[in-house]
Backbone and ligand atoms as CSV (ligand in chain L), in Angstrom:
chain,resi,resn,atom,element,x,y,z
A,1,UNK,N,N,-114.519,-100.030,62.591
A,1,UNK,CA,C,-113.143,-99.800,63.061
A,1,UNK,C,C,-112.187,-99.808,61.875
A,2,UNK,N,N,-112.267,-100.796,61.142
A,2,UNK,CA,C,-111.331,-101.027,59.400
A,2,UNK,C,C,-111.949,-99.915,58.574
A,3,UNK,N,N,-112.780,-99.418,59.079
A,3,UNK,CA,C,-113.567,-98.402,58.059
A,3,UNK,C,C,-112.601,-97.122,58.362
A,4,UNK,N,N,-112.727,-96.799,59.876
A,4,UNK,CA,C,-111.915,-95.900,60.820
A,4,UNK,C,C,-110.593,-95.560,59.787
A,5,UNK,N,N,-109.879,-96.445,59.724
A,5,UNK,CA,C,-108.732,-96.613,59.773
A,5,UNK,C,C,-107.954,-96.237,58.236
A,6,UNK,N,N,-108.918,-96.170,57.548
A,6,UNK,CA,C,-108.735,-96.572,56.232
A,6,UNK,C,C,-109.413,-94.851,55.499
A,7,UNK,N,N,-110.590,-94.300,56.365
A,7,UNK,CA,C,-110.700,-92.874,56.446
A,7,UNK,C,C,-109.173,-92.201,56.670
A,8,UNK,N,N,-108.951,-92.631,57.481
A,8,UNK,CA,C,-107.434,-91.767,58.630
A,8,UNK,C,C,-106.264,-92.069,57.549
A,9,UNK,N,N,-105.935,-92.747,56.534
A,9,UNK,CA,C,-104.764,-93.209,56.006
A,9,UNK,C,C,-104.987,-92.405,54.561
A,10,UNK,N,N,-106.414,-92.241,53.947
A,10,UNK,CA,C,-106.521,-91.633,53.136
A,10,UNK,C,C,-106.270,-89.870,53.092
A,11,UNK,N,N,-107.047,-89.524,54.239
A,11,UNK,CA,C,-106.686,-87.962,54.622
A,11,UNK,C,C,-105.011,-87.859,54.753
A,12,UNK,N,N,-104.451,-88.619,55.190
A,12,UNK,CA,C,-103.557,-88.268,55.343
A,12,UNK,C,C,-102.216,-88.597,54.516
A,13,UNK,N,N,-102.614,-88.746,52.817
A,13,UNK,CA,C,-102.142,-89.309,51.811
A,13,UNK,C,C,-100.889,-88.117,51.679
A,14,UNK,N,N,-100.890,-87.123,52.284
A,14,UNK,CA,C,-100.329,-85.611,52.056
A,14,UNK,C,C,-98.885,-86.028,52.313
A,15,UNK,N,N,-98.282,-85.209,53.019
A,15,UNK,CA,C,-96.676,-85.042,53.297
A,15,UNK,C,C,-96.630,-86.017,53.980
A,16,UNK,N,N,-97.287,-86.482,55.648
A,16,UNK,CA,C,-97.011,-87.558,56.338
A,16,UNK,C,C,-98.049,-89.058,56.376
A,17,UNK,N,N,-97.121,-90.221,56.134
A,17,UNK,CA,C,-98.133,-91.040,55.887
A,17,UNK,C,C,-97.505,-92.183,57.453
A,18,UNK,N,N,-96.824,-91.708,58.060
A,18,UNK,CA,C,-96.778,-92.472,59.654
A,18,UNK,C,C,-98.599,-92.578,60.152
A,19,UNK,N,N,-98.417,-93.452,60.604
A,19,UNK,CA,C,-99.827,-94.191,61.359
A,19,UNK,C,C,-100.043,-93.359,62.725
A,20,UNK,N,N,-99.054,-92.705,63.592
A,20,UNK,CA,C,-98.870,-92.652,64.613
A,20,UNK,C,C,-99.646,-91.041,64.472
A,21,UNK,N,N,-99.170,-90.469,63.284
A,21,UNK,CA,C,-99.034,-89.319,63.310
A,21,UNK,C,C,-100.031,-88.792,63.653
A,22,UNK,N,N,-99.850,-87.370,64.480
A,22,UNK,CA,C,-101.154,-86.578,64.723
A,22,UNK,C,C,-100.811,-85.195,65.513
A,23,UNK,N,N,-100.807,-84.162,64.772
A,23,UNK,CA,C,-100.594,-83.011,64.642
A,23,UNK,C,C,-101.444,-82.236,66.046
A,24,UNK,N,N,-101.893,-83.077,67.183
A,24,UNK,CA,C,-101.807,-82.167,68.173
A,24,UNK,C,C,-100.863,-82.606,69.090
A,25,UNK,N,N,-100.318,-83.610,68.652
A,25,UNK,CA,C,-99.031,-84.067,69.750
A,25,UNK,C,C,-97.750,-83.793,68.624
A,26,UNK,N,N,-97.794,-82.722,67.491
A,26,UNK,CA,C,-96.397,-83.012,67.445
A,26,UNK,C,C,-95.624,-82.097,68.151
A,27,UNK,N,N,-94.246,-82.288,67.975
A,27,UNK,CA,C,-93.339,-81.843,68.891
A,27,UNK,C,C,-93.166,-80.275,68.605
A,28,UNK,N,N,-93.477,-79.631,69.442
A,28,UNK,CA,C,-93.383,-78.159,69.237
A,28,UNK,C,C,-91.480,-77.934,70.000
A,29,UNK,N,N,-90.895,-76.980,68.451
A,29,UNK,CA,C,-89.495,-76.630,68.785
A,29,UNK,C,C,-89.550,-75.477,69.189
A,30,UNK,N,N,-89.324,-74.797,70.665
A,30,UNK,CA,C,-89.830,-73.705,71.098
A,30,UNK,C,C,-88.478,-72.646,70.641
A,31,UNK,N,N,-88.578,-71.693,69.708
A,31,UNK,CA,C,-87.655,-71.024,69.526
A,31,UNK,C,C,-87.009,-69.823,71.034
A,32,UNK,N,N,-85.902,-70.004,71.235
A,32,UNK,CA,C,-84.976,-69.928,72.364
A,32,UNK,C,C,-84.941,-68.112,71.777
A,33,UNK,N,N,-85.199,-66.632,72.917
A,33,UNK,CA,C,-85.021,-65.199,72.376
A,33,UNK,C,C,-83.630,-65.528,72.189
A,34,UNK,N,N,-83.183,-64.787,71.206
A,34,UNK,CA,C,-82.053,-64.627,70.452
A,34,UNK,C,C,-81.153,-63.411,72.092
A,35,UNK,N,N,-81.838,-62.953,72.491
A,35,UNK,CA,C,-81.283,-61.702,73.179
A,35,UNK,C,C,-81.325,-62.644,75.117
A,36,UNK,N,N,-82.384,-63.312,75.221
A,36,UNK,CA,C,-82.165,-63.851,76.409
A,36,UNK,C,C,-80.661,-64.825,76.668
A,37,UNK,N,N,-80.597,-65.820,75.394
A,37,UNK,CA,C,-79.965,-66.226,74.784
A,37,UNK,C,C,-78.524,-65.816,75.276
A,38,UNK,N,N,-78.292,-65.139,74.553
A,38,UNK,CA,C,-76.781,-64.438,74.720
A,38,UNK,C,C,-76.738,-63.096,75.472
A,39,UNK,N,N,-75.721,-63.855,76.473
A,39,UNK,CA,C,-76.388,-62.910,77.458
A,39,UNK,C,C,-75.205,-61.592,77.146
A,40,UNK,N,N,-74.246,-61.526,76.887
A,40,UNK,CA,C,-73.672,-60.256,75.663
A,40,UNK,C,C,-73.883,-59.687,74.917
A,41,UNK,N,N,-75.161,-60.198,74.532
A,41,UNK,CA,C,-75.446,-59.555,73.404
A,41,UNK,C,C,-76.123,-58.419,73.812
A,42,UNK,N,N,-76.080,-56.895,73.407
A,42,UNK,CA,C,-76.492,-55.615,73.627
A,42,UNK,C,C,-76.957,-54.706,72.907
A,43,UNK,N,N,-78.234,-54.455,72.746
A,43,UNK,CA,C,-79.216,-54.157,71.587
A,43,UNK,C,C,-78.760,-52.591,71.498
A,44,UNK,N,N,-78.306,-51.949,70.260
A,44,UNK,CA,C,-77.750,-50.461,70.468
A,44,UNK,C,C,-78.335,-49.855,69.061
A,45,UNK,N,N,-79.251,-48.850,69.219
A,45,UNK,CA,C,-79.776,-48.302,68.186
A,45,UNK,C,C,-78.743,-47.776,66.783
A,46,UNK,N,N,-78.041,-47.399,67.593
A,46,UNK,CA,C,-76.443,-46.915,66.416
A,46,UNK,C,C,-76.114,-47.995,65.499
A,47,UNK,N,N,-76.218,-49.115,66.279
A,47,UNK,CA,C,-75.412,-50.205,65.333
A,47,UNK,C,C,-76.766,-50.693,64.000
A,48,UNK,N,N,-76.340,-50.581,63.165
A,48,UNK,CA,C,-77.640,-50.550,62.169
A,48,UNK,C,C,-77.558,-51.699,61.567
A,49,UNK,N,N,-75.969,-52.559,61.616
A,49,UNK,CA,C,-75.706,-54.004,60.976
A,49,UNK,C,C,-76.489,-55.074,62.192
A,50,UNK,N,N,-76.601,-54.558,63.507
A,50,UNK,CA,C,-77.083,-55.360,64.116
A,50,UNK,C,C,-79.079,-55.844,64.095
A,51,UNK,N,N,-79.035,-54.488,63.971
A,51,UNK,CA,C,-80.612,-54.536,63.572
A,51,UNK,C,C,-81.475,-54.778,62.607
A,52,UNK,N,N,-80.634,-54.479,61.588
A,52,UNK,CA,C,-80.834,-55.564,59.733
A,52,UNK,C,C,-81.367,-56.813,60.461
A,53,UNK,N,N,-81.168,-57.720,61.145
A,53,UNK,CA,C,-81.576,-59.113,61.318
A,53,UNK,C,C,-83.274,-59.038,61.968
A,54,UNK,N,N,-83.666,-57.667,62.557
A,54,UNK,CA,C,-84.795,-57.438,63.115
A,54,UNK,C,C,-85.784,-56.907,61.913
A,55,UNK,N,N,-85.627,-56.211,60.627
A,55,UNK,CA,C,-86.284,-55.896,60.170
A,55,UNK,C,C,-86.214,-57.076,58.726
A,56,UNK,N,N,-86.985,-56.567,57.604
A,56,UNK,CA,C,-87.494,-57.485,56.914
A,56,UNK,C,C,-86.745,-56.332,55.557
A,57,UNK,N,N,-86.968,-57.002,54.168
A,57,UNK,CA,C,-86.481,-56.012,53.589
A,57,UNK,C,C,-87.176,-55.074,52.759
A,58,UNK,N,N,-88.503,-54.788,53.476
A,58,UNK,CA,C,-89.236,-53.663,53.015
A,58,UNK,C,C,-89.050,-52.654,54.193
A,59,UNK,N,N,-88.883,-52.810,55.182
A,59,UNK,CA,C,-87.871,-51.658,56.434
A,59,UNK,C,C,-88.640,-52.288,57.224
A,60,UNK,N,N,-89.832,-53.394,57.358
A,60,UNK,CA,C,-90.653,-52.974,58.467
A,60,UNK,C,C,-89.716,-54.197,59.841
A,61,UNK,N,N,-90.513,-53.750,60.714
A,61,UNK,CA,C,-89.899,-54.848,62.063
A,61,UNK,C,C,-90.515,-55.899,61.796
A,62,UNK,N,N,-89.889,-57.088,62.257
A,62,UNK,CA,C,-90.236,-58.531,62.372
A,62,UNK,C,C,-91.182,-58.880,63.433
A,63,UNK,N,N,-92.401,-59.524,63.187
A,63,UNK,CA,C,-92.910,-60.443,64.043
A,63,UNK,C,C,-92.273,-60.913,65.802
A,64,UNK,N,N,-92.881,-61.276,66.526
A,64,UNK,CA,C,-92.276,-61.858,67.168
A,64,UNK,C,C,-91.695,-63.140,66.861
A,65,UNK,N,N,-92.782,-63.661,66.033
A,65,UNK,CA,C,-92.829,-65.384,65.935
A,65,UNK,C,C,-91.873,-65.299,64.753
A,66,UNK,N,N,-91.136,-64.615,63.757
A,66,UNK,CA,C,-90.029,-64.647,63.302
A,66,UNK,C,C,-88.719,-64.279,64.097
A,67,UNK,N,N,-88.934,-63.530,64.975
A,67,UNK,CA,C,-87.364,-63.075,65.579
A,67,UNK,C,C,-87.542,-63.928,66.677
A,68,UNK,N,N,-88.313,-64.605,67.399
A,68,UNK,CA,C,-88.642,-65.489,68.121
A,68,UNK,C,C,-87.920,-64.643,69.302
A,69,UNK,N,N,-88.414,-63.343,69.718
A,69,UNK,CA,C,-87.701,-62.497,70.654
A,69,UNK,C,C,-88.461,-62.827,71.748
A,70,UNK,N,N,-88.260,-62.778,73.444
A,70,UNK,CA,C,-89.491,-62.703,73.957
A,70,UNK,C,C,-90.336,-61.083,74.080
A,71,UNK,N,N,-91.293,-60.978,74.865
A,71,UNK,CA,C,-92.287,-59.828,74.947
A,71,UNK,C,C,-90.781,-58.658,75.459
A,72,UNK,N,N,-90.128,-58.974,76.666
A,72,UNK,CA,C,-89.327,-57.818,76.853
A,72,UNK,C,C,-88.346,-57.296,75.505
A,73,UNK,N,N,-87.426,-57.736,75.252
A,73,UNK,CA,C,-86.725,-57.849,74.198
A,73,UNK,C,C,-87.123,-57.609,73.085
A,74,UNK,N,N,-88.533,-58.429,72.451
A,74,UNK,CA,C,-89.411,-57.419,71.456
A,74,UNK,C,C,-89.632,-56.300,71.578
A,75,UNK,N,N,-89.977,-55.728,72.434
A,75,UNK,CA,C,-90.129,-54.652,72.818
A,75,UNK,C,C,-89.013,-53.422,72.985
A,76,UNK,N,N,-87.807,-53.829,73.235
A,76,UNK,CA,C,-86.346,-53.302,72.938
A,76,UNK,C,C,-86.026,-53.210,71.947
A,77,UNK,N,N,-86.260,-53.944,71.077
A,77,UNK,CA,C,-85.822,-54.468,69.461
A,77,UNK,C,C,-86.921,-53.372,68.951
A,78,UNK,N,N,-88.132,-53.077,69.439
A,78,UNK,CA,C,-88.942,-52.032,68.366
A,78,UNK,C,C,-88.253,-50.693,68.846
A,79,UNK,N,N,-88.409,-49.943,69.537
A,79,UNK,CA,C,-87.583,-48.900,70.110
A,79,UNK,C,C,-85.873,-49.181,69.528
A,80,UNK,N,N,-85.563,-49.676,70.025
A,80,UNK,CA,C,-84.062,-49.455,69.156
A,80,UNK,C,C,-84.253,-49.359,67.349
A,81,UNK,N,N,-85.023,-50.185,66.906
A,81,UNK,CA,C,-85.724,-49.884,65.790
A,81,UNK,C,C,-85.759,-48.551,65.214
A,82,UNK,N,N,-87.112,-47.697,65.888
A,82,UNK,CA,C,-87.432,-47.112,65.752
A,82,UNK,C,C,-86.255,-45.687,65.864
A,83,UNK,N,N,-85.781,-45.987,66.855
A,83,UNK,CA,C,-84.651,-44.573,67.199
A,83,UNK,C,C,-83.608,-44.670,66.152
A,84,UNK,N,N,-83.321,-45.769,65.891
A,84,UNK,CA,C,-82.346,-45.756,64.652
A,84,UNK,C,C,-83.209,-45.370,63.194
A,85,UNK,N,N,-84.243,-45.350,63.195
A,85,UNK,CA,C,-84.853,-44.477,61.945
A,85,UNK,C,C,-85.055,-42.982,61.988
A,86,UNK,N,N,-85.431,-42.696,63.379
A,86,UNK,CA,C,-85.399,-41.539,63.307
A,86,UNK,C,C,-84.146,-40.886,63.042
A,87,UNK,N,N,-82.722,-41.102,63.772
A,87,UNK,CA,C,-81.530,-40.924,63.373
A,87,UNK,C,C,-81.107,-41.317,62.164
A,88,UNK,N,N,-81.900,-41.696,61.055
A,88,UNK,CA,C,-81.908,-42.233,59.533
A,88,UNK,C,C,-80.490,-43.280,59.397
A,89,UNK,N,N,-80.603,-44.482,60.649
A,89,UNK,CA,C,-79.440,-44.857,60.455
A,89,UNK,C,C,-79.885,-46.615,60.006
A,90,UNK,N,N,-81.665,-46.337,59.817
A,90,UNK,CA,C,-82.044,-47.509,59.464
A,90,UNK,C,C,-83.387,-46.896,58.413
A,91,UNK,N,N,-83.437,-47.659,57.460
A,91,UNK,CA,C,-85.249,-46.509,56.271
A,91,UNK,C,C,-86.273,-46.941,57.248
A,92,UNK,N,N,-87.582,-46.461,57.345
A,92,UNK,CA,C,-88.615,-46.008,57.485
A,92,UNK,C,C,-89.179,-47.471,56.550
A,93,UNK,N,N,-88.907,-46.971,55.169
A,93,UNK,CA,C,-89.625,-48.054,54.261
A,93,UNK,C,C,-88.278,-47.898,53.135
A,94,UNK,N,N,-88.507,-49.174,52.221
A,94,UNK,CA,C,-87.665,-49.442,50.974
A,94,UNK,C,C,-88.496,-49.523,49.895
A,95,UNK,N,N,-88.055,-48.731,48.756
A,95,UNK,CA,C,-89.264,-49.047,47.782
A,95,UNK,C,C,-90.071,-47.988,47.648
L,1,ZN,ZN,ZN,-85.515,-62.154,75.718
């Protein structure tokens, strides 16, 4: 059991040294869609300052798990995306 214990304190010499700690109970911060969110807010391919926050700065679209959008709204966010490139009002690629 002192053997136990003394395994568990060494592994875990890293960033956290709490006793308690244990990484399948920690607290997951569930990121809130930015678009469910606010419910004004209105995804419009034209607006190209709005959609800068969806892409990255090589042109491509963001992750979900970065824009923390849900599945509908991701899915709005690529299409508005996309239509604003074709209308060249957002690049394709940078670079
Ligand atoms: Zn949403």
């Amino acid at each position: 059991m002192a053997d136990k214990k003394q395994n568990n304190r060494k592994r875990n010499n890293g960033n956290n040294m709490d006793d308690d700690f244990n990484p399948k109970f920690r607290k997951i911060r569930r990121k809130v869609c930015p678009l469910c969110a606010d419910k004004t807010f209105e995804l419009d391919y034209k607006n190209g300052e709005q959609l800068r926050k969806f892409i990255n700065d090589k042109g491509k679209i963001l992750p979900r798990r970065a824009t923390g959008a849900c599945a509908t709204h991701q899915r709005a966010i690529t299409l508005a995306v996309k239509r604003a490139r074709h209308i060249a009002i957002l690049p394709y690629t940078q670079d």
